[in-house]
C-alpha positions as CSV (number, residue, x, y, z in Angstrom):
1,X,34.7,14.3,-3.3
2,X,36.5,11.4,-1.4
3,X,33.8,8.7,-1.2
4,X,31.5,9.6,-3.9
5,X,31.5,6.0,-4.7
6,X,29.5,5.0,-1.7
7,X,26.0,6.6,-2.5
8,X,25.3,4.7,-5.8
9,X,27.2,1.5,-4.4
10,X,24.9,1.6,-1.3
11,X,21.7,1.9,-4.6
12,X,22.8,-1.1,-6.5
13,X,23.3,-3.3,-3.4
14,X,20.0,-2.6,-2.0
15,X,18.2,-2.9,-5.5
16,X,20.5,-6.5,-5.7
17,X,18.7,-7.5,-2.8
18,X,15.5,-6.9,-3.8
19,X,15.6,-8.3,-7.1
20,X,17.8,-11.4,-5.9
21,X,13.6,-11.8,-3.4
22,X,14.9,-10.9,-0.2
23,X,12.0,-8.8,1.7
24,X,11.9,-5.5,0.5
25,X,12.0,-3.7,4.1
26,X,14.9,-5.7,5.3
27,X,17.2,-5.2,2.2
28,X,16.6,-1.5,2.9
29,X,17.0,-1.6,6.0
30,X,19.7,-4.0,5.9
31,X,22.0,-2.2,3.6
32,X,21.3,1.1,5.3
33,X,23.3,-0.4,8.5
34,X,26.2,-2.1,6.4
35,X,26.8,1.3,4.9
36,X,26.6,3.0,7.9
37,X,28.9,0.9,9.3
38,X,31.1,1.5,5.8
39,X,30.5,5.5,6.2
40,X,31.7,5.6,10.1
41,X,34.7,2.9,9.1
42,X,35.7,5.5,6.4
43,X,35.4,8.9,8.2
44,X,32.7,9.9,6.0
45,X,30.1,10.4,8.9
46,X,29.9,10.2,12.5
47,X,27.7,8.0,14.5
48,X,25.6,11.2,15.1
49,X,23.5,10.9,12.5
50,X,22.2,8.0,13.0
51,X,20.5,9.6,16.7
52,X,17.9,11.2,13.8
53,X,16.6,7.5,13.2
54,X,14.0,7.1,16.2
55,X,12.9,10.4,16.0
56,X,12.0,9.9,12.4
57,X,10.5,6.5,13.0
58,X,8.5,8.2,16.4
59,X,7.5,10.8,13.0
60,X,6.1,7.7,11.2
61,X,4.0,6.4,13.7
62,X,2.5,9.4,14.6
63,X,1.9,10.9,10.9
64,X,-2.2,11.2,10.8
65,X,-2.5,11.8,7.5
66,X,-1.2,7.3,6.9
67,X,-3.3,6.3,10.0
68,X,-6.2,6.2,6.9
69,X,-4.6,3.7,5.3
70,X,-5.9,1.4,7.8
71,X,-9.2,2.7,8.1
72,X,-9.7,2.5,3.8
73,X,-8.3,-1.0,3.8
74,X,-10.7,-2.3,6.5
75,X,-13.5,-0.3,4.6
76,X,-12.9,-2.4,1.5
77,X,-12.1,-5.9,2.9
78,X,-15.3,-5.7,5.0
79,X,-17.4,-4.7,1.8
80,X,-15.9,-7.5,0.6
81,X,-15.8,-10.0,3.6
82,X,-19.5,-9.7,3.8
83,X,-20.3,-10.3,0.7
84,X,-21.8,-6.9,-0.8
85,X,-19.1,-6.7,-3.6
86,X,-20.6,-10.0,-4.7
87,X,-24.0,-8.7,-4.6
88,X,-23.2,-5.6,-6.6
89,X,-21.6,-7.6,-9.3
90,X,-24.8,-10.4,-9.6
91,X,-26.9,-7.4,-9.6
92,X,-25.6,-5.2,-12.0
93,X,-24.7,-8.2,-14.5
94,X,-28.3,-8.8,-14.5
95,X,-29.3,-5.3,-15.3
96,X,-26.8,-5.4,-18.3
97,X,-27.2,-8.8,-19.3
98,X,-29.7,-8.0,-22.0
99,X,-26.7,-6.3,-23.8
100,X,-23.6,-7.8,-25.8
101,X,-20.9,-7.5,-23.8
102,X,-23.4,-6.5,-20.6
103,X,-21.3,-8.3,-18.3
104,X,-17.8,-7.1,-19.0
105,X,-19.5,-3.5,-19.0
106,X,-21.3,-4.7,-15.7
107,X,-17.4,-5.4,-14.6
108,X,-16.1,-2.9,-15.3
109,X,-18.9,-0.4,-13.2
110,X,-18.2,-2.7,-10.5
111,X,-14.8,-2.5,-10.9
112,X,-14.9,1.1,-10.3
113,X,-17.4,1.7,-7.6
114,X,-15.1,-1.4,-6.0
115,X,-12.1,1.1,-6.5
116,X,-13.7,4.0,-4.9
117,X,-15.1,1.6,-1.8
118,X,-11.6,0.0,-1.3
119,X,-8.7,1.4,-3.1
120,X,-6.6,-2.4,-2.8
121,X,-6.0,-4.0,-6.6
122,X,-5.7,-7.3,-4.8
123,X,-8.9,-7.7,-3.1
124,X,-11.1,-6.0,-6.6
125,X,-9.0,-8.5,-8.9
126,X,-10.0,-11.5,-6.4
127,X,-13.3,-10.6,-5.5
128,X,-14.0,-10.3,-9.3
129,X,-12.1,-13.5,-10.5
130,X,-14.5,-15.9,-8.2
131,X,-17.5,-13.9,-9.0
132,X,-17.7,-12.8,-12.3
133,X,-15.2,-15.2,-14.3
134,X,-17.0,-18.6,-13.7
135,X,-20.2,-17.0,-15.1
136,X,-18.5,-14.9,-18.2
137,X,-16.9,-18.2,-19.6
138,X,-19.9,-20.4,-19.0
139,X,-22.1,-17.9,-20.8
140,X,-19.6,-18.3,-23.6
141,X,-17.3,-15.2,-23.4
142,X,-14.2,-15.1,-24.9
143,X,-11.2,-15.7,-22.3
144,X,-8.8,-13.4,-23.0
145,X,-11.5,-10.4,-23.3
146,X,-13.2,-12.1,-19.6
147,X,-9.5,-11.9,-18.1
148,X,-9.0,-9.0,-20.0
149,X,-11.1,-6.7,-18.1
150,X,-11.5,-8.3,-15.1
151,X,-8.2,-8.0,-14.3
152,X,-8.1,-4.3,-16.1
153,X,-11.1,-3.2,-14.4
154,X,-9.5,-4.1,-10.6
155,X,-6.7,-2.3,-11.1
156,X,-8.7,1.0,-11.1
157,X,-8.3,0.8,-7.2
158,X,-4.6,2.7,-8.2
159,X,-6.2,5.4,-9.5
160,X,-10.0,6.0,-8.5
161,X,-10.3,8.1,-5.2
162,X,-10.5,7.0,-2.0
163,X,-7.4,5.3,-2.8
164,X,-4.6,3.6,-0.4
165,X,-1.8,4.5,-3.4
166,X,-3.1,7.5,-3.5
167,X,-2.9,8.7,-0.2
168,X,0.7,6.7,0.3
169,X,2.0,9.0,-2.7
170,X,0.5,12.2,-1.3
171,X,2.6,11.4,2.0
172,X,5.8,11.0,0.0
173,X,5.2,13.8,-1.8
174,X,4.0,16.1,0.8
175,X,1.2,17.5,-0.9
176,X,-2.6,17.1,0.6
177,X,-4.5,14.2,0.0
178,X,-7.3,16.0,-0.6
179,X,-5.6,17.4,-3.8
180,X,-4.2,14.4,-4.8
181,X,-7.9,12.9,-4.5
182,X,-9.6,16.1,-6.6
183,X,-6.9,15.5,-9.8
184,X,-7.5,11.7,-10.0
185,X,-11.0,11.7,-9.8
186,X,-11.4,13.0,-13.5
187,X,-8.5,10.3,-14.9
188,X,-9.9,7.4,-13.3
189,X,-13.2,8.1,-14.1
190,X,-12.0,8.5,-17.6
191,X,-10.0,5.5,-17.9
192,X,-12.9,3.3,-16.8
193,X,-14.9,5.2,-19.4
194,X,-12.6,3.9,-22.3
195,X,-12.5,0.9,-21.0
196,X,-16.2,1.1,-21.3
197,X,-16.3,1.7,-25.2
198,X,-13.3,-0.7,-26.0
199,X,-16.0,-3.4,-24.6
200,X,-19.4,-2.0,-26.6
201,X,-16.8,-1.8,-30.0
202,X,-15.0,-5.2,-29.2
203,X,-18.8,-6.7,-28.8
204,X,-20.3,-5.2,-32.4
205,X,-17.3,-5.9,-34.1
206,X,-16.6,-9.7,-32.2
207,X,-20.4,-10.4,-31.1
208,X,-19.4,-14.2,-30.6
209,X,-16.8,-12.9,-27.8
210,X,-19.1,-11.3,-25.7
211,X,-22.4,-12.5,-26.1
212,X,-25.9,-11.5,-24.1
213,X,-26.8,-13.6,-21.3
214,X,-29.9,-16.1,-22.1
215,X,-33.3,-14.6,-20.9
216,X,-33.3,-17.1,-17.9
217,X,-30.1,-16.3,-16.6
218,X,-30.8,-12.6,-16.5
219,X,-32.8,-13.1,-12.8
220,X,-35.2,-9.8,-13.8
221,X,-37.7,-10.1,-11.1
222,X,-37.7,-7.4,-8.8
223,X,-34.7,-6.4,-10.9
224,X,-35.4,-2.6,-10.1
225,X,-36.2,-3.0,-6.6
226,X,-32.7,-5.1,-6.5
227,X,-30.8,-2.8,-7.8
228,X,-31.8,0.3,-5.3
229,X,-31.1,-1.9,-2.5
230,X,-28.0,-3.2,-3.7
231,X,-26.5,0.1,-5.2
232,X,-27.4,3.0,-3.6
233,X,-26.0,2.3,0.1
234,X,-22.9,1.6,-1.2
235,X,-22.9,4.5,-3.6
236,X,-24.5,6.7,-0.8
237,X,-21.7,5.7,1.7
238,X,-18.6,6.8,-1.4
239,X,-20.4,10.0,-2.0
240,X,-20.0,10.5,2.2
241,X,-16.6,9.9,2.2
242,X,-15.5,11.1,-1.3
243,X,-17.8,14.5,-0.3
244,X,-16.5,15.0,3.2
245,X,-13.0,15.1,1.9
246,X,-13.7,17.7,-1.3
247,X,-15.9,19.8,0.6
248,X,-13.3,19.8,3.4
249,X,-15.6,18.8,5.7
250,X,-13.4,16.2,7.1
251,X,-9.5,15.1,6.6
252,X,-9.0,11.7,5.0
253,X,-8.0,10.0,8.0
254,X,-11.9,11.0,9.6
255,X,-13.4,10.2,6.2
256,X,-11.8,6.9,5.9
257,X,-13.2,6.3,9.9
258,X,-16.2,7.0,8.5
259,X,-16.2,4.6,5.7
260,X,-14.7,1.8,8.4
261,X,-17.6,2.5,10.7
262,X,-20.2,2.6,7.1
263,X,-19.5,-0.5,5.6
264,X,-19.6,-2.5,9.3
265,X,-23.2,-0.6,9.8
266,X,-24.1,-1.6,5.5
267,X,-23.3,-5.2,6.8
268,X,-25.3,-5.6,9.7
269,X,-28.1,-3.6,7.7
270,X,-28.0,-6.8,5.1
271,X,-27.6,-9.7,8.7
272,X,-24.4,-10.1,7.2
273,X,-22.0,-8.5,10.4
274,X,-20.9,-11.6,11.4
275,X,-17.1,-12.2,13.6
276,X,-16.2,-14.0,11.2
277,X,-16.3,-11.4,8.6
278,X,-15.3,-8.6,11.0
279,X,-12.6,-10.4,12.3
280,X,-11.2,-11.3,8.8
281,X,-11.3,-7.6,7.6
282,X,-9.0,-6.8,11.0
283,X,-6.8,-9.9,10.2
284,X,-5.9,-8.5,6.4
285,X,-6.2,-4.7,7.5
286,X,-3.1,-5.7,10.1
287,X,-1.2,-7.6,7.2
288,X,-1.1,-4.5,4.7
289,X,-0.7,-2.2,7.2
290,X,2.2,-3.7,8.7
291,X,3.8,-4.3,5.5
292,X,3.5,-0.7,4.5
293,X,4.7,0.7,8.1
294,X,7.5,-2.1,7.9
295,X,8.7,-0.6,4.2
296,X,8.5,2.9,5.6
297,X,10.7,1.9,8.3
298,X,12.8,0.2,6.3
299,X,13.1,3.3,3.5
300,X,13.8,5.7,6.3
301,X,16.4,4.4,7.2
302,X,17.9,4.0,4.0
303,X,17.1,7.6,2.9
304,X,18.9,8.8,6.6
305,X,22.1,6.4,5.5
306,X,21.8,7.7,1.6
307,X,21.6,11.3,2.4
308,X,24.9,11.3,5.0
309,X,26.6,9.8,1.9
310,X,25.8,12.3,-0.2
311,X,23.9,10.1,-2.4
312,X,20.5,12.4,-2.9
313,X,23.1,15.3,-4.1
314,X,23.9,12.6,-6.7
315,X,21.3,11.6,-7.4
316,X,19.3,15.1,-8.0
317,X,22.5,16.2,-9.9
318,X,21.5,13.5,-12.5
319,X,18.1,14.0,-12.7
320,X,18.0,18.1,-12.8
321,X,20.6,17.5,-15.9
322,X,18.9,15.4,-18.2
323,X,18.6,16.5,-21.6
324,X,15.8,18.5,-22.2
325,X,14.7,19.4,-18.7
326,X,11.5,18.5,-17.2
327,X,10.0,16.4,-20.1
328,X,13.3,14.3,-19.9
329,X,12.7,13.6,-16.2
330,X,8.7,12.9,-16.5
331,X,10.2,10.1,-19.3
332,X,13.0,8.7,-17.4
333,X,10.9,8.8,-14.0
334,X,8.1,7.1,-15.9
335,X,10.2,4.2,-17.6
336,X,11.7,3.6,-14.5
337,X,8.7,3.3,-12.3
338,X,7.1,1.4,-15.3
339,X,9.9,-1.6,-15.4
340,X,10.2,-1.5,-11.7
341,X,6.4,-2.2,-12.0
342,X,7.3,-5.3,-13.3
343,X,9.1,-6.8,-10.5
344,X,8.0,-4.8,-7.0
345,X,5.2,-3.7,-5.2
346,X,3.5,0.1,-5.8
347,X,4.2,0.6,-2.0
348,X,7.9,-0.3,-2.4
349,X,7.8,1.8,-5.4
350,X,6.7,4.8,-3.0
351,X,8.9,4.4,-0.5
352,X,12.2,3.8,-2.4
353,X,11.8,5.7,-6.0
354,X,9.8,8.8,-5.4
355,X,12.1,10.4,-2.3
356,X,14.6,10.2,-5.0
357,X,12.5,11.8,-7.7
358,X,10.7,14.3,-5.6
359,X,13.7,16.8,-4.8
360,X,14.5,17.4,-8.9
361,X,10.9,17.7,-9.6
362,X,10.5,20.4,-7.3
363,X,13.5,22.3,-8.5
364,X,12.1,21.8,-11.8
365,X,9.2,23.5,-10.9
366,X,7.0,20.3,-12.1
367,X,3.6,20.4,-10.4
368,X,3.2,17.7,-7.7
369,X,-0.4,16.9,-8.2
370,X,-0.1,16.0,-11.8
371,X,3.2,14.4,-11.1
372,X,1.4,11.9,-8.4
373,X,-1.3,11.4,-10.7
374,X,0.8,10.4,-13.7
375,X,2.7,7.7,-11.4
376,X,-0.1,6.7,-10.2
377,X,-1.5,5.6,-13.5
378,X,2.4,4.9,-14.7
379,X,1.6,1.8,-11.5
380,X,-1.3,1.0,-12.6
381,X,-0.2,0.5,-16.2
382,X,2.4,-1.9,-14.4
383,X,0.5,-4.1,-12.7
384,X,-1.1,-5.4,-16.4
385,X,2.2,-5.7,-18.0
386,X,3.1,-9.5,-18.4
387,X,5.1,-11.5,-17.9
388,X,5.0,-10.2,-13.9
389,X,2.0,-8.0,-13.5
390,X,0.4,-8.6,-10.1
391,X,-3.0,-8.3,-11.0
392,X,-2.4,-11.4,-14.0
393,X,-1.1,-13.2,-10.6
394,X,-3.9,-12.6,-8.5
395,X,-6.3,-13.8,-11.5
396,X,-4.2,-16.5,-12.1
397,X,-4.9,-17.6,-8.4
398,X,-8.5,-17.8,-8.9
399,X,-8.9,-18.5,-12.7
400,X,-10.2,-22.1,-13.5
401,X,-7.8,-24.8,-14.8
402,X,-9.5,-24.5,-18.4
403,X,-8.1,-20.3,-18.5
404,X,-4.5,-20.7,-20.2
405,X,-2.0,-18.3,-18.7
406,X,-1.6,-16.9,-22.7
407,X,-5.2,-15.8,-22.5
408,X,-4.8,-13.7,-19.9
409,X,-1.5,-12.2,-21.0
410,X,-3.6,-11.3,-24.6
411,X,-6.7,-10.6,-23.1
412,X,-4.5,-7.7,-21.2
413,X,-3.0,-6.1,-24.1
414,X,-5.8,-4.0,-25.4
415,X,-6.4,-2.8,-22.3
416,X,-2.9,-1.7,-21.2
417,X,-3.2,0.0,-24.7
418,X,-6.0,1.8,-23.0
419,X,-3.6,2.7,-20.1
420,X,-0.6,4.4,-22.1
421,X,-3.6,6.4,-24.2
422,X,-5.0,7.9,-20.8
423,X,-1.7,8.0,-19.2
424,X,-0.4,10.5,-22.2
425,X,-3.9,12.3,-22.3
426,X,-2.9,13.1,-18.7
427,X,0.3,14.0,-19.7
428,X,-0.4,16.4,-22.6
429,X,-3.5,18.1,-20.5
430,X,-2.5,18.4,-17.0
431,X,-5.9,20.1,-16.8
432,X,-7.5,17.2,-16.5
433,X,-5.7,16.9,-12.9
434,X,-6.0,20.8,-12.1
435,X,-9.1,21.5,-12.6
436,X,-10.1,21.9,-9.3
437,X,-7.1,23.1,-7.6
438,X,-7.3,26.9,-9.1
């Protein structure tokens, strides 16, 4: 067909852009309207189709199901802005600090009930970094296991319901988000498990790299009495949301309201509602939600421009022909999501990859619940790899001068061995995701 050429030249000139670190929204957006231009130039297309644009961007803006992006953002930076995260971590690393290894094990507990309150890899590898690092490595923990599963153990916000990647790929994939929630709950639980007994082997077979905290650093008066009040609101206020959602009591969007209104009520319950803390959770709640309404923007319009080209028919054409059929897309989608890991954001991931994928996967009958569960822990796997992981950038941020860059790019390699063992368990027993959607 005359023009042909034009769908996968319009792909390589917006991926050129975003690799050459031009914003990721305006190099989609950008090259949808030189190609458009291109396509009307050449006949291809009439001006027509690009009338559909508002109405799909009117469509964004009122989609209910990503107003709870918002509403789970500001649930976790207000957790964090008032300073509970850090009490859950100085807590809990007293209770285990008895134990060899206590506090990575008391990280990586924290790390998930972190995930499950705020479902942002940024704000759990940050929060943990200033808390939890200064007091691993002056208690004489090895680095590269301290950055190892700090930076392991945040990254569980990709997979661990109520999750913000979670509820971006159940939009782009048009399945419920309750769903998607039910069949990531058992491989997020089970990845922090492993994590779990890489730390209690690593600490019997290493005992010098993760050594018990001396008796009078383990704060154990009132420890019990601590530990109810620390724990259990938080806990009490995920089983709400989390319950409201799988019971169908609520949609996500009201469950993640609910959580926004919890953790603001769990702060003034501790005197620790202040406008300064309020007004900081609004102030980064803004900044990733504009950034994701700014991509989906930004991909819409590409997908309008790539589809009047043709370029989807392409593009499915190539995927629904790979050799051997729906195991050779899972691979190829996987190794591609997994290198783009290295160098974009999971949101631009979303938004640019997975309208792509998602038309051959349904014609290849591939479930879409264990599909978004697998790229959501291919992402996660991603944001450990070095040399350009994001969560080995965030701890770098926040890591002392004395951590060496090479200790947290070893300390990570166990544990994204971790990673591609769950990711294939998932893989190989998609009942692990299905159990509770018969």
């Amino acid at each position: 067909m005359e023009g042909d050429w034009l769908g996968p030249a319009m792909f390589v000139v917006a991926f050129t852009l975003i690799f050459s670190g031009y914003p990721v929204a305006f190099s989609l957006g950008g090259t949808a309207l030189l190609f458009a231009f291109i396509g009307v130039a050449a006949g291809y297309f009439e001006w027509g189709l690009m009338f559909a644009f508002p109405e799909r961007v009117f469509g964004i803006m009122s989609n209910y199901v990503l107003l709870a992006v918002p509403f789970f953002i500001f649930m976790g930076t207000m957790l964090e802005k008032s300073r509970l995260a850090e009490d859950l971590l100085t807590t809990i690393g007293a209770l285990f600090g008895r134990m060899r290894g206590g506090l990575a094990l008391a990280v990586v507990f924290v790390g998930a009930l972190l995930a499950a309150a705020t479902g942002v890899v940024g704000a759990s590898v940050v929060a943990m970094g200033l808390i939890s690092l200064p007091v691993m490595l002056r208690y004489g923990y090895s680095h590269s296991l301290a950055a190892g599963v700090i930076t392991a153990s945040g990254t569980l916000g990709q997979i661990i319901p109520p999750s913000v990647v979670l509820i971006v790929l159940a939009d782009q994939l048009a399945i419920s988000v309750g769903d998607l929630f039910v069949g990531a709950l058992v491989p997020g639980v089970m990845l922090a498990c492993l994590y779990a007994v890489y730390i209690v082997i690593r600490s019997v077979v290493r005992p010098q790299d993760a050594p018990a905290l001396p008796p009078e650093a383990r704060m154990t008066e009132n420890l019990g009495r601590r530990v109810m009040l620390v724990m259990v609101p938080p806990l009490v206020l995920i089983l709400l949301v989390l319950g409201s959602i799988f019971l169908g009591v609520a949609t996500p969007t009201e469950a993640g309201a609910l959580g926004a209104v919890g953790a603001m009520l769990l702060a003034a319950a501790n005197g620790r509602l202040s406008w300064k803390a309020v007004s900081g959770a609004m102030g980064q709640t803004t900044r990733l939600t504009s950034m994701v309404l700014y991509l989906l923007i930004g991909s819409t319009a590409f997908a309008l421009v790539f589809r009047g080209l043709y370029g989807d028919l392409w593009i499915e054409d190539l995927l629904t022909n790979l050799p051997g059929g729906k195991i050779g897309l899972l691979l190829v989608a996987n190794l591609v999501i997994f290198i783009l890991g290295f160098f974009i954001d999971f949101f631009e991931i979303a938004f640019i990859i997975l309208p792509l994928l998602v038309p051959a996967a349904n014609l290849l009958g591939i479930d879409m619940v264990w599909f978004g569960v697998i790229i959501a822990m291919n992402l996660q796997t991603s944001f450990l790899t070095p040399p350009f992981g994001f969560s080995l950038f965030y701890l770098r941020g926040v890591a002392p001068p004395e951590m060496k860059t090479t200790s947290i790019y070893r300390g990570v390699l166990p544990f994204i061995g971790i990673q591609v063992v769950a990711l294939l368990l998932v893989v190989f027993f998609p009942q692990l995701v299905t159990w509770g959607l018969d």
